[in-house]
Rosetta silent file (secondary structure, phi, psi, omega in degrees, C-alpha in Angstrom):
SEQUENCE: XXXXXXXXXXXXXXXXXXXXXXXXXXXXXXXXXXXXXXXXXXXXXXXXXXXXXXXXXXXXXXXXXXXXXXXXXX
SCORE:     score description
SCORE:     0.000 S_00000001
   1 L     0.000  130.419 -179.219   17.458    6.202  -29.961 S_00000001
   2 L   -77.271  147.073  175.338   15.363    4.581  -27.219 S_00000001
   3 L   -83.665  159.065 -179.909   11.896    5.815  -26.487 S_00000001
   4 L   -90.689   10.974 -177.247   11.022    7.003  -22.999 S_00000001
   5 H   -64.434  -41.329  177.174    7.874    4.887  -22.813 S_00000001
   6 H   -61.503  -37.358  177.876    9.303    2.216  -20.467 S_00000001
   7 H   -65.986  -43.575  178.849   10.444    4.971  -18.106 S_00000001
   8 H   -62.821  -43.338  178.634    7.071    6.669  -18.271 S_00000001
   9 H   -63.494  -40.330  179.001    5.305    3.369  -17.636 S_00000001
  10 H   -65.594  -42.240  179.804    7.545    2.589  -14.672 S_00000001
  11 H   -65.473  -44.466  178.768    6.974    6.028  -13.175 S_00000001
  12 H   -65.373  -39.368  178.765    3.210    5.845  -13.634 S_00000001
  13 H   -63.893  -43.887  179.206    3.110    2.318  -12.235 S_00000001
  14 H   -63.779  -39.794  178.152    5.078    3.269   -9.129 S_00000001
  15 H   -64.987  -41.345  179.393    2.805    6.252   -8.576 S_00000001
  16 H   -65.676  -39.390  178.613   -0.336    4.179   -8.930 S_00000001
  17 H   -68.266  -35.537  176.969    0.943    1.595   -6.474 S_00000001
  18 H   -65.726  -42.995  176.915    1.852    4.324   -3.971 S_00000001
  19 H   -63.229  -43.486  179.376   -1.640    5.807   -4.272 S_00000001
  20 H   -61.428  -41.441  178.838   -3.209    2.378   -3.937 S_00000001
  21 H   -65.741  -40.659  178.427   -1.199    1.619   -0.808 S_00000001
  22 H   -63.006  -45.506  177.797   -2.160    4.961    0.714 S_00000001
  23 H   -64.477  -39.488 -179.953   -5.852    4.425    0.037 S_00000001
  24 H   -63.947  -44.600  179.806   -5.628    0.846    1.339 S_00000001
  25 H   -67.955  -36.159  175.965   -3.971    1.840    4.608 S_00000001
  26 H   -62.933  -41.115  178.467   -6.481    4.663    5.025 S_00000001
  27 H   -66.007  -40.184  178.067   -9.347    2.218    4.577 S_00000001
  28 H   -62.586  -45.478  179.710   -7.793   -0.181    7.101 S_00000001
  29 H   -63.725  -40.807  178.670   -7.388    2.627    9.640 S_00000001
  30 H   -62.639  -46.862 -179.610  -10.931    3.857    9.091 S_00000001
  31 H   -65.661  -36.840  179.211  -12.420    0.401    9.520 S_00000001
  32 H   -66.265  -42.074  179.170  -10.305   -0.231   12.624 S_00000001
  33 H   -65.091  -39.128  176.939  -11.429    3.022   14.263 S_00000001
  34 H   -64.281  -41.641 -179.830  -15.087    2.228   13.525 S_00000001
  35 H   -66.445  -39.626  178.855  -14.676   -1.264   14.968 S_00000001
  36 H   -67.306  -36.539  178.167  -12.969    0.072   18.113 S_00000001
  37 H   -64.907  -32.908 -179.430  -15.744    2.646   18.533 S_00000001
  38 H   -80.546  -36.270 -178.912  -18.337   -0.148   18.407 S_00000001
  39 L  -134.224   81.233 -177.404  -16.444   -2.589   20.645 S_00000001
  40 H   -61.036  -27.131 -178.749  -13.872   -0.790   22.802 S_00000001
  41 H   -69.953  -17.919 -179.988  -13.095   -3.958   24.752 S_00000001
  42 H  -100.804   18.477 -174.610  -11.685   -5.581   21.591 S_00000001
  43 H   -59.133  -40.775 -178.232   -9.340   -2.662   20.809 S_00000001
  44 H   -62.932  -45.403  179.387   -6.149   -4.690   21.276 S_00000001
  45 H   -66.391  -40.077 -178.936   -7.167   -7.441   18.876 S_00000001
  46 H   -66.303  -44.197  179.329   -8.451   -4.952   16.313 S_00000001
  47 H   -62.358  -41.581  178.487   -5.260   -2.875   16.458 S_00000001
  48 H   -61.700  -45.155  178.905   -3.115   -5.971   16.054 S_00000001
  49 H   -65.344  -38.295  179.550   -5.065   -7.151   13.033 S_00000001
  50 H   -65.916  -39.524  178.673   -4.986   -3.655   11.502 S_00000001
  51 H   -65.573  -39.997  177.656   -1.206   -3.448   11.912 S_00000001
  52 H   -63.397  -45.151 -179.672   -0.731   -6.827   10.240 S_00000001
  53 H   -65.543  -40.494  177.688   -2.949   -5.822    7.339 S_00000001
  54 H   -63.543  -38.091  176.476   -1.193   -2.457    6.956 S_00000001
  55 H   -63.810  -39.527  177.613    2.132   -4.292    6.895 S_00000001
  56 H   -65.719  -39.885  177.982    0.882   -6.590    4.157 S_00000001
  57 H   -64.594  -44.164  178.608   -0.297   -3.626    2.085 S_00000001
  58 H   -62.998  -39.271  178.127    3.063   -1.887    2.568 S_00000001
  59 H   -63.072  -42.417  178.246    4.890   -5.076    1.592 S_00000001
  60 H   -65.694  -38.832  178.583    2.896   -5.391   -1.599 S_00000001
  61 H   -66.466  -42.259  178.896    3.526   -1.719   -2.410 S_00000001
  62 H   -64.319  -42.326  178.646    7.260   -2.093   -1.783 S_00000001
  63 H   -61.236  -44.478  179.455    7.408   -5.221   -3.935 S_00000001
  64 H   -67.417  -35.346  176.936    5.636   -3.474   -6.792 S_00000001
  65 H   -64.497  -40.528  178.136    7.907   -0.444   -6.422 S_00000001
  66 H   -64.071  -37.943  176.352   10.967   -2.689   -6.681 S_00000001
  67 H   -63.029  -41.714  178.616    9.560   -4.237   -9.850 S_00000001
  68 H   -63.527  -39.122  177.927    9.086   -0.751  -11.279 S_00000001
  69 H   -63.864  -41.134  178.688   12.703    0.120  -10.395 S_00000001
  70 H   -63.648  -38.195  176.520   13.897   -3.040  -12.151 S_00000001
  71 H   -65.094  -41.887 -176.820   11.932   -2.076  -15.256 S_00000001
  72 H   -65.553  -37.570 -177.814   13.332    1.440  -15.100 S_00000001
  73 H   -82.744   -8.749 -177.700   16.958    0.274  -14.849 S_00000001
  74 L   -69.393    0.000    0.000   16.614   -2.257  -17.665 S_00000001
């Protein structure tokens, strides 16, 4: 009989990566709003950079989630 530890590890790992991505995107948004408040004329550049960074964080979270799914299905 197989133990459920790999499943538990995959579930915990996916949850931790989801939390990490949420905190990361929140930090990016917070820093972008502070920067726009200080320099409103640079809002377009700041928003563009924030969107790119949020996309990179989401990509890393999705990649880690896929790895967790592969572990879970093994």
């Amino acid at each position: 009989m197989e133990s459920g530890l790999p499943l538990l590890g995959a579930a915990l790992g996916a949850g931790m990566f989801a939390l990490g991505a949420g905190f990361g995107i929140g930090k990016i948004g917070s820093a972008a709003m502070e920067a726009i408040a200080r320099q409103p004329e640079a809002a377009g550049k700041i928003q563009g950079a924030a969107l790119v960074m949020a996309g990179l964080v989401e990509g890393a979270a999705l990649f880690s989630f896929l790895i967790q799914i592969l572990i879970w299905t093994k």
